[in-house]
C-alpha positions, 0 to 999 in steps of 0.5 A: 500500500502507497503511503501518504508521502508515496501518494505525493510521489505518485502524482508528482511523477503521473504529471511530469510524465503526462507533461512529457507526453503532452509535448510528445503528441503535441510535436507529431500533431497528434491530438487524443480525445477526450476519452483518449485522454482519460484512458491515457492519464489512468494508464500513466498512474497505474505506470507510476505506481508500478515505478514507485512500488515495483509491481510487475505487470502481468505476462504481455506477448509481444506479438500482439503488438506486431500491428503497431507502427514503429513510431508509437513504439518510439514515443511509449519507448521514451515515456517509458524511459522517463520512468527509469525502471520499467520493463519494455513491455510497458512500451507496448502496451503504452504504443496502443494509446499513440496509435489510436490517437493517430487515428483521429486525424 
């Protein structure tokens, strides 16, 4: 369980690496929606939370991920490297978020 001080920590990191993403999208014109957006901040706390307590995710195949473009792997690859700690597997899952918001074009 995430103390009070971790629950500090927690937002403090949510929000520097939602600013970062923010300039990421913002570089490549991509703009998410509204529910994007959600989905997008709910998935970078439960990222920040597994940065903070070292909780693993659960067993991702990467082959699930072949449909992804290699430019959204790249964007989730340096979120993911904001965090110092995370495995590779968070990039794929993360890509997802990129590459349907490139579809709002």
């Amino acid at each position: 369980m995430v103390n009070e001080a971790g629950s500090t920590e927690k937002t403090l990191l949510t929000e520097r690496v939602l600013a970062f993403i923010t300039r990421l999208l913002k570089n490549r014109n991509i703009t998410p929606n509204a529910v994007q957006e959600q989905m997008l901040a709910s998935h970078v706390r439960a990222m920040a939370h597994r940065s903070l307590t070292g909780e693993p995710l659960p067993e991702v195949e990467e082959s699930l991920f072949d449909e992804i473009s290699d430019d959204s792997l790249e964007m989730a690859k340096e979120v993911v490297e904001q965090f110092g700690n995370l495995p590779i597997e968070e990039a794929w899952l993360l890509s997802v978020h990129f590459e349907v918001a490139k579809d709002n074009l």
